[in-house]
C-alpha positions, 0 to 999 in steps of 0.5 A: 469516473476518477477513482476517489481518494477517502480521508479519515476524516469522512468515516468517523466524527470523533473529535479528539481523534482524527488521524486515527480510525480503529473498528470491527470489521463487519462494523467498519463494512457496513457503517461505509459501505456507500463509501468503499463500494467501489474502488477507491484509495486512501491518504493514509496507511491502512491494516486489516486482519480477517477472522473469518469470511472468503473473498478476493482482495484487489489491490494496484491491480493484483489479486490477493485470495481473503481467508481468515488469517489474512492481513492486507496493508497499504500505503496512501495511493494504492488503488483497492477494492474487497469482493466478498464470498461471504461474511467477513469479519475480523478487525481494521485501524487506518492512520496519518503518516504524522500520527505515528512518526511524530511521537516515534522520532527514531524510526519511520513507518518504512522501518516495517517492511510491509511499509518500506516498499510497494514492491514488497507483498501487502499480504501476510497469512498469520500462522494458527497458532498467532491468530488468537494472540493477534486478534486480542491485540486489535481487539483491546486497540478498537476498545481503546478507540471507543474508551474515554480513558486517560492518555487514549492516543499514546495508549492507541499508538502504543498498541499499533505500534506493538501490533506492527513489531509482531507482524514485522516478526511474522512477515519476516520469519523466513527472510534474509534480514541481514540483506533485506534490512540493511539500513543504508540499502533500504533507506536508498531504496525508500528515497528512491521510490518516493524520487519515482512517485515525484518524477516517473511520468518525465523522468523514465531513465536510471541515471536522473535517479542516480544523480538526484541520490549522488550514487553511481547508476551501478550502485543504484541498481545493486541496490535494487538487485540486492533488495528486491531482486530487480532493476532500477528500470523495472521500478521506474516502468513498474510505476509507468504501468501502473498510473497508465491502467489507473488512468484507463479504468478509472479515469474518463480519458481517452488512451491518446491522452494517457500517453500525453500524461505520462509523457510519451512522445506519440500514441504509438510509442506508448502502445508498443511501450505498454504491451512490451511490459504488460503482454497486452495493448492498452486497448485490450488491457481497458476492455477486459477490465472493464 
């Protein structure tokens, strides 16, 4: 089985409005369930706000507790799956990279840090006092989506956009902004990372990423220390790990071929390689998911 990757364009049939998708929540569960039953990942990003309902969110392999409150994002590519205790409900918007950064031209969706990294946490707990004043501002955005009105879209991404402010407010109210916003670090951090999506699986050493950004390897890795607390070999083998468990779960492949994907020399190597990083080998890491 490979996991399938859904497009906008299959959970709804608006003409007019295609690389934007706004709903109630409940709604959204129950009008595609045949669709996000099982784990899948998206080509676009992807906000959803709990009102109330319990229940775990697995997101790349990680496991993140639902509760009302909770906000989850995510980027085109990550692996998710819900698995509900009880009811959900709150509200949810998806949309292209283009629908937001062809009318925002001064700044990009890595401009928010939910967006500017995978390393960063893709759950934000709303404090009380908020929740109200946000769920009003996803409410009028899922209306707007069901309207006719003049100018809908710019009204629409108006809203994403002020809902994306607030929760950059929220999501950094007790961060260093001075470190973790510096424009030249986070830039070069989210070149980076693409970099890494484009050529981890035959490039696995700091210096081709170093060269390919014209830094030194020293002030790559300061770069990375200073913003996410790790090392340019950590990123690199982070993504290794991860492309190797999607493979291993989601994917009809025996291990052999996973370490020939990503391009390690022998089985062996890969083996030694993946339970040094994880503390499991990788036959045991596919049993106990499965």
């Amino acid at each position: 089985m490979r996991i399938p990757v859904l497009n906008i364009r299959q959970f709804h049939q608006e003409k007019h409005l295609n690389e934007v998708y706004v709903n109630d929540l409940s709604q959204h569960l129950e009008l595609n369930r045949d669709l996000i039953d099982k784990p899948h990942s998206h080509d676009f990003y992807l906000c959803v706000l709990f009102l109330a309902g319990y229940g775990v969110h697995e997101i790349d392999f990680k496991t993140y507790p639902i509760s009302p409150g909770s906000i989850f994002f995510l980027k085109p590519g990550q692996t998710h799956f819900w698995n509900f205790e009880t009811r959900p409900e709150g509200f949810i918007f998806f949309h292209s990279q283009s629908f937001y950064e062809l009318y925002f031209l001064g700044h990009g969706l890595s401009f928010f840090p939910f967006y500017c990294s995978l390393q960063n946490p893709p759950l934000l707990k709303a404090p009380p006092e908020i929740i109200n004043s946000l769920a009003k501002k996803f409410e009028e955005t899922a209306l707007e989506f069901t309207g006719n009105g003049m100018l809908r879209e710019m009204k629409i991404l108006n809203l994403i956009n002020g809902i994306y402010i607030e929760l950059t407010r929220c999501y950094t109210s007790h961060t260093d902004l001075d470190k973790s916003f510096s424009p030249g670090y986070s830039a070069l951090l989210t070149r980076l990372e693409a970099l890494i999506e484009k050529h981890f699986r035959e490039e696995k050493l700091p210096q081709f990423y170093a060269n390919r950004l014209n830094i030194t390897t020293k002030h790559l890795n300061r770069v990375v220390k200073t913003t996410i607390n790790k090392t340019t070999s950590e990123l690199i083998s982070e993504r290794v790990v991860l492309e190797a468990k999607r493979m291993m779960v989601h994917s009809p492949v025996d291990l052999s071929e996973v370490a020939y994907a990503l391009e390690f020399s022998d089985y062996a190597y890969f083996s030694k390689f993946f339970k040094a990083k994880t503390g499991s080998t990788p036959s045991a890491f596919q049993r106990l998911y499965r």
